[in-house]
C-alpha positions in Angstrom: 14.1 5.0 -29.1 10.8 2.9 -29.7 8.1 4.8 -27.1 6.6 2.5 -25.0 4.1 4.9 -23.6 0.0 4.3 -23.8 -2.1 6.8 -25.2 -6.1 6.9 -25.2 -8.2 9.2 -27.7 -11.8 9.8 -27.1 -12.0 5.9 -25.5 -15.6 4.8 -24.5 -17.6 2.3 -23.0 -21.0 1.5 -22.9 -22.5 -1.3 -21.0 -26.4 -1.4 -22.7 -27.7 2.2 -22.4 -24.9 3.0 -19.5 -21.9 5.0 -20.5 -19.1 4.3 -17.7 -16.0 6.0 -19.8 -17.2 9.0 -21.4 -14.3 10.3 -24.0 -11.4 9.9 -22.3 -7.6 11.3 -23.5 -4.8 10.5 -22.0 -1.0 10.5 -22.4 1.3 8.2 -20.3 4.5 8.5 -21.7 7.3 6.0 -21.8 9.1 4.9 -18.8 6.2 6.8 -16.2 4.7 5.6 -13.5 0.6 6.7 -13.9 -1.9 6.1 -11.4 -5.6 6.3 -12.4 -7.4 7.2 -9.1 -10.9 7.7 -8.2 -14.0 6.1 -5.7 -15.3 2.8 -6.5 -17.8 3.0 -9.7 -15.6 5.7 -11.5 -14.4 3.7 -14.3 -10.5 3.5 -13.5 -10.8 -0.1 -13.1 -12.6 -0.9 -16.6 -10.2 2.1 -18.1 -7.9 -0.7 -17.1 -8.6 -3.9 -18.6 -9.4 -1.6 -22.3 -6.0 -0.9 -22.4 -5.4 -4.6 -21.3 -7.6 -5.7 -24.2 -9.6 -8.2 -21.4 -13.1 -5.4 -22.2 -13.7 -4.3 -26.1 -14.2 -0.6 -26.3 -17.0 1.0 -27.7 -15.2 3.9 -29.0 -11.5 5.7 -29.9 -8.4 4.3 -29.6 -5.9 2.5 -27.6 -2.1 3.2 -28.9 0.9 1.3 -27.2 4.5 1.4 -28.3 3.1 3.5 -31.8 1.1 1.1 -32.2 -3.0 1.3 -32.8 -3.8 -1.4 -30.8 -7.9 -0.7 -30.3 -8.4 -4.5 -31.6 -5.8 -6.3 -31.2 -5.8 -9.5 -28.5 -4.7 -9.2 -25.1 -1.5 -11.3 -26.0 -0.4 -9.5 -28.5 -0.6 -5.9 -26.5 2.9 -6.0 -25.4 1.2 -5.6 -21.9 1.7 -7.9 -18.2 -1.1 -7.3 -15.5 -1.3 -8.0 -12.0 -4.5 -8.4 -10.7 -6.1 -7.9 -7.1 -6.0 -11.5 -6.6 -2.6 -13.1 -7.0 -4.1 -16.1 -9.2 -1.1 -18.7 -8.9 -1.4 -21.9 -9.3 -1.1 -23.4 -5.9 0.1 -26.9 -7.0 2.7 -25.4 -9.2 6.1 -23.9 -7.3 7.4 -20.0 -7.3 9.4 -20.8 -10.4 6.7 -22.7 -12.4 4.1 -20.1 -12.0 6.4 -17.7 -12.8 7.8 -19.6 -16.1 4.1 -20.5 -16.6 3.6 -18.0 -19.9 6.9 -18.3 -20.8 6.1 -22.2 -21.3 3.1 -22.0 -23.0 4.9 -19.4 -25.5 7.3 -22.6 -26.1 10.6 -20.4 -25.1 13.5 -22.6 -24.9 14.2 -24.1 -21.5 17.8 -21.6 -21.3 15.8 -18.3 -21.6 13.4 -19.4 -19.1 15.3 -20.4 -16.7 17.2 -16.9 -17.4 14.2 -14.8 -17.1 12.3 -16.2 -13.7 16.1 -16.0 -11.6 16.7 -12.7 -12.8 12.8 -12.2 -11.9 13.5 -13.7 -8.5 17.0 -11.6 -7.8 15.0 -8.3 -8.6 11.9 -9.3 -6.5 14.1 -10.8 -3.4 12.7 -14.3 -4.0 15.7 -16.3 -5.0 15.0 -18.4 -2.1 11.6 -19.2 -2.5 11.7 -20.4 -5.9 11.0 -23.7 -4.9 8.3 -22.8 -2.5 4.5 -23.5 -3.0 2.4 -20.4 -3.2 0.9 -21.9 0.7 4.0 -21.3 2.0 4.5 -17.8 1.4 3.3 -14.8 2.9 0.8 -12.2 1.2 3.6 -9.8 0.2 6.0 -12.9 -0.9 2.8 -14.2 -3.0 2.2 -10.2 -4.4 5.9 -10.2 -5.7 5.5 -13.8 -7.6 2.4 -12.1 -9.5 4.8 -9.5 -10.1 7.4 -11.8 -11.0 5.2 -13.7 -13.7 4.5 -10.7 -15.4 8.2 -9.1 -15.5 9.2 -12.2 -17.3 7.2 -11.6 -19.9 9.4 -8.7 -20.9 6.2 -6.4 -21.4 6.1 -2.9 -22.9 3.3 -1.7 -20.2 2.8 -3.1 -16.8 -0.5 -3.4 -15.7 -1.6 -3.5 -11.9 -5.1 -3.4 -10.4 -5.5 -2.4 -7.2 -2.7 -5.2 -6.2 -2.1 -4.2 -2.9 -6.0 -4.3 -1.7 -5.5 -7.7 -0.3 -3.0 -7.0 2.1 -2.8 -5.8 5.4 -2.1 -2.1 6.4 1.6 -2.5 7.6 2.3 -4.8 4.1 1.1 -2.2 2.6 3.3 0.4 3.2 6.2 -1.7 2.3 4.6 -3.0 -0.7 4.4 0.5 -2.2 8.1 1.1 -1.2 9.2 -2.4 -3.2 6.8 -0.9 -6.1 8.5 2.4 -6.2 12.1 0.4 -6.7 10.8 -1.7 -8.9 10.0 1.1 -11.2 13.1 2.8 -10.5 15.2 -0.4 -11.5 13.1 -1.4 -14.2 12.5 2.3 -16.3 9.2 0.3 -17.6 5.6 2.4 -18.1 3.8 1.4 -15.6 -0.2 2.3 -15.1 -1.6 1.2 -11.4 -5.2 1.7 -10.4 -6.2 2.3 -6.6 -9.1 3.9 -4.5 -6.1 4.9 -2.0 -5.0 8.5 -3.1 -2.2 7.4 -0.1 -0.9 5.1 -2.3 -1.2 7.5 -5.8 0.6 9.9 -4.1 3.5 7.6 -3.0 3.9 5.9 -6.2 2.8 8.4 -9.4 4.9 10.9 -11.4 1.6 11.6 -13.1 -1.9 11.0 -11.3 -5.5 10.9 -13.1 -8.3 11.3 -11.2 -11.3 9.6 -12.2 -15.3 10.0 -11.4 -18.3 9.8 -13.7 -16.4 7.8 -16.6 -14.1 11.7 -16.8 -11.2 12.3 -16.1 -11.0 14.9 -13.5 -7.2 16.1 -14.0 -4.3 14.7 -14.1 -0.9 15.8 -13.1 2.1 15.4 -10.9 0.8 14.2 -7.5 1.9 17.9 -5.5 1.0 19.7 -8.7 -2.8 18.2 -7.5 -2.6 19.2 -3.8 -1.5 22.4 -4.6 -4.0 23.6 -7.4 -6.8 21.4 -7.9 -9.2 22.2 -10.6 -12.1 21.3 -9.1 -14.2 20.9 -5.5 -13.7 16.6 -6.3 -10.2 17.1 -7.2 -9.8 19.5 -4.1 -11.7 16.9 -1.3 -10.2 14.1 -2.7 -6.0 14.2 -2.8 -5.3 15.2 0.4 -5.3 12.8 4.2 -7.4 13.8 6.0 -9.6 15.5 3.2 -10.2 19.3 3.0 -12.6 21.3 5.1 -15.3 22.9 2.9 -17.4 25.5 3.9 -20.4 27.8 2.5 -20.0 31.3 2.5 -20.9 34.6 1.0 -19.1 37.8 -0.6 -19.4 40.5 1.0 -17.3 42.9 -0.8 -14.3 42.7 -3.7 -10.5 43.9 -2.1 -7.8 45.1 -4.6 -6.6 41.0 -4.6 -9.9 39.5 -4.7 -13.1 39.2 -1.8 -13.8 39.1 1.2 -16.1 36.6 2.0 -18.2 35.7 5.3 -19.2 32.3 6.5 -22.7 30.8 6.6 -24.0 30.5 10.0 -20.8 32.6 11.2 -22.1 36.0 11.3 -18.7 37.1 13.2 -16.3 35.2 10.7 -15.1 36.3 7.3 -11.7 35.5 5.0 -10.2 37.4 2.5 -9.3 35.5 -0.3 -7.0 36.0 -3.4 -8.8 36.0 -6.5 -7.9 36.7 -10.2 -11.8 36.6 -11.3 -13.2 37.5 -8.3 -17.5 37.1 -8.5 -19.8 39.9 -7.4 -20.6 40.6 -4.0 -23.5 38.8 -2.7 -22.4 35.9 -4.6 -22.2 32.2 -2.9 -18.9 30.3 -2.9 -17.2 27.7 -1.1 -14.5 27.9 0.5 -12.1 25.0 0.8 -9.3 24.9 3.6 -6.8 22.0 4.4 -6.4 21.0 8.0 -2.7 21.3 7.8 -3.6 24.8 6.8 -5.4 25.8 9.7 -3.9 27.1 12.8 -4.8 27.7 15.9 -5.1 31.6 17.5 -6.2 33.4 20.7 -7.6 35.9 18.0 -10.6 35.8 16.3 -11.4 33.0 13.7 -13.6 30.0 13.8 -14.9 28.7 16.8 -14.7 24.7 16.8 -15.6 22.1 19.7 -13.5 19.2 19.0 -15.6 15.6 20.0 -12.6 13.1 18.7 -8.8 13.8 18.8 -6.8 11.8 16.6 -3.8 11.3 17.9 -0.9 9.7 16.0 2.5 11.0 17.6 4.4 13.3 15.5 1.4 14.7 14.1 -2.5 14.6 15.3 -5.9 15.2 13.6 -8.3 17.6 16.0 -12.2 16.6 14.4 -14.9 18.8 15.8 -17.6 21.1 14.5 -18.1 25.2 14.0 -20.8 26.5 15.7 -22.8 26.2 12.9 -22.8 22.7 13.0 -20.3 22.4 9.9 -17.9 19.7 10.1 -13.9 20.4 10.9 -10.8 19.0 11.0 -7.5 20.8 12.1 -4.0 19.2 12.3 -1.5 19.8 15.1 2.1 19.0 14.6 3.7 17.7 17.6 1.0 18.5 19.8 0.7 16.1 22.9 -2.4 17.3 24.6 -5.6 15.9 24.1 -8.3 18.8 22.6 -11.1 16.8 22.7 -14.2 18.5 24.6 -12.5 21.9 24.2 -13.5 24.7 22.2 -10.5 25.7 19.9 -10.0 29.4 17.8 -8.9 28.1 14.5 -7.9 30.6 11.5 -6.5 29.2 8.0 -3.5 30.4 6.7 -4.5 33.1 3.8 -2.9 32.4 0.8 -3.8 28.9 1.5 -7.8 29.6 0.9 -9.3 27.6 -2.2 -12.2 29.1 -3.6 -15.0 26.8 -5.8 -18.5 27.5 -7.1 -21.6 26.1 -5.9 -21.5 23.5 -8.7 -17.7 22.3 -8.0 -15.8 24.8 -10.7 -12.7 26.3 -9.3 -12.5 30.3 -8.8 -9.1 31.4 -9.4 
């Protein structure tokens, strides 16, 4: 079976004297859906158009389906990308800017026709194939760009950020259509987004970007439940994890126990294969789905908003300290804010990093 999967070795990119991808590896293989994920400026996007051949790279390779394809034209990549923007041509109906490439490739009429209904039976547009792109709505319009490239028959689909455009609800049910598409199609498929909502919905492998590195990669829970780094750590996750300073006050028989900065009264014992000396500074990172709230000892926090979403709602306060805090309550229906609440995280759910980001395991 040919293997359709993308594979980078040691890829950069300079711009002038700026290095935005800095020796990246990566391994997509055939048939999986990757997300590259990161803020804006951390090189997920260019990452992107290298592998679509639309920027040169200044060094390693690109391979696609076994094949070195590091020079080769964006046509001849075996690759389809859908872009942010939908780019169709609004004088041109559903079904001509869907048969658009397969036209200019001089495919017979047959095939085409073939190729944009099945297209339009897959992407639930049958009826709007004679439609101009004004008379569709923003999803409809998404699936057309969509469309144009599944004709094409590609080896790797491309998307970048494709959903940005849309609104919140659309959204949603974009990434649901996106998730069957994969599932009908089996085709490698490499999307890049800023929403690590979205990377966690659609990936079987995530790679997290920032600083032209990748960061990790791995299956999405795989980076919730042990990420490698403080970055890693504060960015999978909604609402992010709560970081805080803190120092270690002595070593147990499974690792330290350290005490908060500006806590004097509050210290966590944390499991620890390496623990560090006592003395030492660490952070300590803590989910707000992890934290609960006690009559007992633990954190004090004053909660100033309460986020309340139905099922589930996000308490945001600060410690007394003056460190920032969020805390989840699950089916809680009364309103915390101006209250000071006793919050405690569960144990073996305490991350540990170094001042510098490194994880402490």
């Amino acid at each position: 079976m040919e293997d359709t999967g993308v594979h980078l070795r040691g890829v950069t990119k300079d711009f002038g004297a700026v290095q935005v991808i800095r020796g990246v590896d990566i391994d997509i293989e055939r048939g999986q859906f990757a997300v590259f994920v990161g803020p804006s400026g951390c090189g997920k996007s260019t990452l992107l158009r290298m592998i679509a051949g639309l920027e040169e790279t200044s060094g390693g390779k690109i391979i696609i389906s076994d094949r070195d394809v590091t020079d080769f034209d964006p046509a001849d990549r075996g690759v389809a990308m859908v872009f942010q923007s939908y780019a169709l041509y609004p004088h041109l109906s559903v079904f001509e800017n869907m048969a658009f490439s397969l036209r200019l490739a001089k495919r017979p009429k047959a095939e085409v026709k073939d190729k944009v209904v099945e297209a339009a039976q897959i992407l639930q547009l049958t009826d709007h194939l004679d439609k101009k792109p004004s008379q569709l709505s923003g999803g409809q319009r998404q699936r057309v760009a969509i469309g144009r490239a599944i004709v094409r028959d590609p080896d790797v689909f491309l998307f970048d950020e494709p959903l940005s455009n849309l609104d919140a609800e659309l959204r949603v049910a974009m990434r649901l259509e996106l998730a069957r598409l994969h599932q009908k199609l089996g085709a490698t498929m490499i999307y890049v987004t800023h929403d690590q909502v979205e990377a966690m919905t659609l990936a079987d492998v995530i790679f997290v970007l920032q600083g032209g590195y990748v960061q990790q990669s791995g299956a999405p829970l795989d980076l919730y439940d042990d990420p490698s780094n403080r970055f890693v750590a504060g960015f999978i996750g909604s609402p992010s994890m709560n970081f805080f300073n803190a120092t270690v006050e002595d070593r147990t028989d499974t690792g330290i126990r350290a005490r908060l900065e500006g806590q004097p009264d509050v210290a966590f014992d944390v499991d620890l294969t390496a623990p560090p000396d006592p003395g030492a500074t660490v952070v300590l990172g803590m989910r707000p789905e992890h934290l609960v709230v006690t009559e007992g000892e633990g954190m004090r926090v004053t909660v100033d908003v309460a986020e309340e979403l139905g099922g589930v709602s996000y308490q945001h306060g600060t410690l007394d300290g003056g460190d920032p805090v969020i805390f989840q309550q699950t089916g809680a229906r009364h309103n915390m804010h101006g209250t000071v609440q006793t919050v405690t995280p569960q144990t073996d759910r305490i991350f540990a990093f170094t001042p510098e980001g490194d994880r402490i395991r």
